[in-house]
N, C-alpha and C positions, 0 to 999 in steps of 0.2 A: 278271648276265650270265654266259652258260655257255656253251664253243662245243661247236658241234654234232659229234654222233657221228660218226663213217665209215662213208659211205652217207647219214648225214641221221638213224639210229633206233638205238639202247640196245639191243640184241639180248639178250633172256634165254631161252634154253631152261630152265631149269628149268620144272620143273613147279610149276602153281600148287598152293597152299597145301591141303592136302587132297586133293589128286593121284592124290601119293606112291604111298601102299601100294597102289590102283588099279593102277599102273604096275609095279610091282615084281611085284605078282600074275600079271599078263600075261607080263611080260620071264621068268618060272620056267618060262611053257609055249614058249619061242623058243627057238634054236637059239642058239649061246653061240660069240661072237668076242672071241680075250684079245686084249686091246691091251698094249703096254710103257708105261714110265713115259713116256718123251718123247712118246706118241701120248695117255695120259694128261694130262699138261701142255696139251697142245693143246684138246681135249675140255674139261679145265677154263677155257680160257681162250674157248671156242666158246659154252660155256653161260652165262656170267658176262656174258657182251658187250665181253672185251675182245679180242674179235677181229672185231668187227663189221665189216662186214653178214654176215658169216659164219655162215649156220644149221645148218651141218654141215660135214661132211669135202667136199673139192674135187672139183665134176665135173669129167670130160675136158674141158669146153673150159674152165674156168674155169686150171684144170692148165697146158693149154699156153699160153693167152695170159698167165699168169706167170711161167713157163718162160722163154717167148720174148720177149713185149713188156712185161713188170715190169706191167702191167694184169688186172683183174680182163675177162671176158669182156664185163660191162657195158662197161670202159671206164675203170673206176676205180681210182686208182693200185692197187699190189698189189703186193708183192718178192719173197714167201717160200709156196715152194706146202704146203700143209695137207692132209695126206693120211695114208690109213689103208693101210695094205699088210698082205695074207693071201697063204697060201699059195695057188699054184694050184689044192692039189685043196679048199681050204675056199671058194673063190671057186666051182668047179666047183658045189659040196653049196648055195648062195645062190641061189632065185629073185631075180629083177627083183620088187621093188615089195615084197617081205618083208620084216617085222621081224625084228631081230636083236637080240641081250642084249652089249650090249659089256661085257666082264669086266675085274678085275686077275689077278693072278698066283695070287692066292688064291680063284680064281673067284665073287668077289664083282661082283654087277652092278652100273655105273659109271651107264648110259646104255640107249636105246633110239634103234636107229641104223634107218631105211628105208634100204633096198639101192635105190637109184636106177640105179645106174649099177655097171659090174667092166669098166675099162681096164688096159691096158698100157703102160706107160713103159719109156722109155730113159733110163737109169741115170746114164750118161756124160754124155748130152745134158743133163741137168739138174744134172750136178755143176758142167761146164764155166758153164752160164750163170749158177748160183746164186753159185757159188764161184768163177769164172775160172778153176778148174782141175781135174784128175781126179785130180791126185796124189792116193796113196792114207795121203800122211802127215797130209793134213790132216784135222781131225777130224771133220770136217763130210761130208767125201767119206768119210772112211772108215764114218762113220754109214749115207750115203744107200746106199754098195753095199751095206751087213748091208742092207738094207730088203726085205721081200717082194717078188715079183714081179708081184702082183697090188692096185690102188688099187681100193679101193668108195668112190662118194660117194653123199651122203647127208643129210639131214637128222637130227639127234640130239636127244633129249630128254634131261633127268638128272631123273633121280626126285626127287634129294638132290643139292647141292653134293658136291662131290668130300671126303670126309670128310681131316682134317690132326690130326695131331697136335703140328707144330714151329710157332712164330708166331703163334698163334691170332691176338693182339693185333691185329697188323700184316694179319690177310688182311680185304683191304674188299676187294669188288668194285667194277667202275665207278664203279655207281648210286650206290653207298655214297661213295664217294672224291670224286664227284659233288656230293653231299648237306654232307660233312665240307668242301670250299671255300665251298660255298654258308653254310653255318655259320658259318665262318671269315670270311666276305666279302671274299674271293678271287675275283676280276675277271677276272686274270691269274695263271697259274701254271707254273715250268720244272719240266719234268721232268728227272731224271738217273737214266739209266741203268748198273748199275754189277754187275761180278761180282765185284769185289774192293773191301778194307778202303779206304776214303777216303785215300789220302793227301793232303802239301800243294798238288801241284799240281790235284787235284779240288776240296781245299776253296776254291782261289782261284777256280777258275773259275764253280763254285756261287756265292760270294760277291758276286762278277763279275756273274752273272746278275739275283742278290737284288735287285742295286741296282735294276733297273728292272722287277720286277713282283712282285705280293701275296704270292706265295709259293713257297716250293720243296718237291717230291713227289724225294724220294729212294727208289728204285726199284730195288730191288737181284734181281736174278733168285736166285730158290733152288731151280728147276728143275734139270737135269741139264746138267753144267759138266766142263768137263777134270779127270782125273784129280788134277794137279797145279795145281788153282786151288783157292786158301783155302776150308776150309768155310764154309758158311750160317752156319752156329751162331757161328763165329768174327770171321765179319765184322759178323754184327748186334748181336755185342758190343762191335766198334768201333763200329756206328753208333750207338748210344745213347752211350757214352761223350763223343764228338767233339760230340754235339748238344746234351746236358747241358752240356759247358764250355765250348762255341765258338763256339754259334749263339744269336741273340736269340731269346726264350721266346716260343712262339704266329706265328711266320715259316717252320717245317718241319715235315713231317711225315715217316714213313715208313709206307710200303706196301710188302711182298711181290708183286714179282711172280712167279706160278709158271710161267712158261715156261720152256722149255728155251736153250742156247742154239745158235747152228747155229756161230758164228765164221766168218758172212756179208763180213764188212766191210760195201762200202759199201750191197747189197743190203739188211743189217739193219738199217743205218742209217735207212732209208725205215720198212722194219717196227717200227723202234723207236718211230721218229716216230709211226706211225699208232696203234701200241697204246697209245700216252699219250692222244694225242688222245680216244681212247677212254674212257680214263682222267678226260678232263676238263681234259689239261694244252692250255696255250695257244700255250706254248713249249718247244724240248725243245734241250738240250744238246748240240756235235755237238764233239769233242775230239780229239783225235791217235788217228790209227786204230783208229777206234769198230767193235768189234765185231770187230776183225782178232785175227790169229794167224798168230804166223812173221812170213814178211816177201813172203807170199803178194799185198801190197794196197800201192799208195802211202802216205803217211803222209798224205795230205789227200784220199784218193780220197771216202772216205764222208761228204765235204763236198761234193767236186765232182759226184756223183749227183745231187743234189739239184735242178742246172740241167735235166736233164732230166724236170721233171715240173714241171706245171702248179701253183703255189703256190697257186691257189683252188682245184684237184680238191685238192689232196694238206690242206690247211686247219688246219698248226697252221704256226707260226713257229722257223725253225731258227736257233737262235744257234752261230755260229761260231767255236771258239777255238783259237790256235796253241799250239802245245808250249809250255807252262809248266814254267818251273825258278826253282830257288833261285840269286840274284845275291847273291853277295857281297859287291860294292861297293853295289850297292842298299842291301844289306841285307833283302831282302825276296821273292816269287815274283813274276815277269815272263816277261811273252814279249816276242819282238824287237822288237814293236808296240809297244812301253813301255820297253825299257831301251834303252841306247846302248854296253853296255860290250860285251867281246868274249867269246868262247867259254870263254877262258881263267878270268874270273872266273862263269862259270855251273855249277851243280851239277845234273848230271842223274841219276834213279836207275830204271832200268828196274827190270819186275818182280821179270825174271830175275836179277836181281845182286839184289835184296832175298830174294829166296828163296832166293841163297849163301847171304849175310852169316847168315840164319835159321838154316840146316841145319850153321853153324859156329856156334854160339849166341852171334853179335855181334847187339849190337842197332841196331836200322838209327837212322841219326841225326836231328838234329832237320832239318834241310835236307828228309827223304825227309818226312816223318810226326810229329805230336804224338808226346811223351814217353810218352804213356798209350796211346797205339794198338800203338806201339813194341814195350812190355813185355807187350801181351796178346800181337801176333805173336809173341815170341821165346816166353813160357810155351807157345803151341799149338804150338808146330814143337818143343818140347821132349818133350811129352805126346804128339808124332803119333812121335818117337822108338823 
């Protein structure tokens, strides 16, 4: 049993197998648009199908009924709009219905994108409903205002996967992640989504989860992350360490996901949900303000989204967990759902006090995090010195 994509179909732009250099020949006589990494990220995640039903970058109306009503213009859930931004006068230099050579930075071509569509957006309008706000300290708002003033949508091919040098291991797409439960004979699978090293209160809730389906897909974004959020490299050497000593052999997997991320809350929450689903997950993870930053979002808000959207359109299963801490009278992680004691004997450790304790070279204790997660944090915050 496998559930079904978002939309109902496994979306792959790539090009089929022998394509390629066809494609790449053409895209050398096209007019040449550089994307950033974040528009990058996206694009890879367009072609691979884990952004389905998505064939390209977002037309206007697909844009605003995201915007506005968190739906795809079909009608199908949707949170986070998908969009490519040019400058005026390189939108001006685009016919309607042209190809175009989407580049990187090294003007190497990514994609071949048809010009469908060149709209205009309001900047504000879309912080305030993406992010509930326009503050310019959030990271996410302060992203969307850098963005160009001009959206093309469009339809994308990629000649080639998005070429990687970090993870090779870990990069499966869908189909593949798809294929690797099917393997596994994995029925049911949680997803966790995560930009930082596992601690204990992740591991309970994973664990939490384990109890009642085939397997867990740990999902760590190594897209583009806040300045001050642990590197990819550092955290994927907690995730194997933690997996090796803590998890039963053949019940976990890891995968990279390369999105970017926006620090949505409850918005990306839905988005998170859906790109698992994609993924193949059945269920996904939904923990103390998922996807938030600052104190921008309630601490259960990207739980309570969730009532708003039809659980047969929207089609993976949300499991719901309250803030997990260390009890000392327990002796063990609980949330208020499970223990009886009072606030006095509970241990909690925000990021932000773990990334003191680092930048003073204490090591954070066993309450926060395994012994062995502990000493890789303190060696990298030593080394990033």
């Amino acid at each position: 049993m496998s559930i079904a994509p978002h939309g109902g179909k496994l979306i792959n732009r790539v090009a089929p197998h022998g394509q390629a250099d066809e494609l790449m020949a053409r895209a050398a006589t096209f007019k040449k648009v550089a994307i950033d990494d974040r528009t990058t990220s996206d694009l890879e995640m367009i072609g691979n199908g884990g952004l389905s039903p998505l064939e390209g970058f977002m037309s206007a109306a697909d844009y605003r009924a995201v915007v506005r009503d968190m739906h795809l213009a079909n009608g199908l859930p949707w949170t986070i709009p998908i969009t490519l931004g040019v400058e005026p006068d390189v939108a001006d230099g685009l016919n309607l219905g042209e190809d175009v050579a989407l580049t990187n930075g090294a003007g190497d071509v990514l994609a071949v994108m048809t010009v469908e569509e060149k709209y205009t957006y309001d900047k504000r309008e879309r912080c305030v409903a993406v992010f509930r706000t326009d503050d310019e300290a959030h990271p996410g708002v302060a992203a969307t205002l850098n963005m160009c003033d001009v959206l093309l949508g469009g339809p994308v091919t990629l000649p080639r996967p998005i070429p990687h040098r970090r993870f090779l291991q870990y990069r499966l797409s869908p189909a593949e992640t798809r294929a690797l439960f099917a393997e596994k004979g994995w029925d049911t699978v949680v997803g966790f989504q995560t930009r930082n090293p596992i601690h204990r209160a992740h591991e309970y809730l994973q664990k939490c989860a384990m109890e009642v389906v085939d397997g867990l897909m740990i999902h760590p974004i190594v897209g583009e992350t806040k300045s001050d959020d642990i590197p990819a490299e550092v955290r994927m050497q907690c995730y194997k360490v933690l997996i090796d000593n803590y998890y039963p052999e053949g019940r976990v997997c890891v995968v990279v996901n390369p999105a970017a991320m926006r620090y949505a809350g409850p918005r990306e929450a839905i988005f998170h949900a859906i790109v698992r689903k994609n993924y193949g997950c059945t269920h996904f993870i939904v923990g103390r303000d998922h996807a938030g930053v600052g104190d921008y979002y309630g601490t259960y808000d990207a739980q309570h989204i969730f009532k708003e959207f039809d659980p047969a359109a929207l089609g993976i299963t949300p499991l719901f967990f309250d803030h997990a801490f260390w009890c000392a009278k327990c002796g063990n992680m609980a949330t208020t759902k499970t223990c009886p004691h009072g606030a006095e004997d509970h241990v909690f450790f925000s990021g932000t006090k773990v990334r003191e304790m680092l930048r003073a070279g204490e090591l954070p204790p066993p309450e926060f995090t395994r012994s062995e997660i502990a000493k890789i944090l303190l060696e990298a915050a030593k080394r990033a010195v």
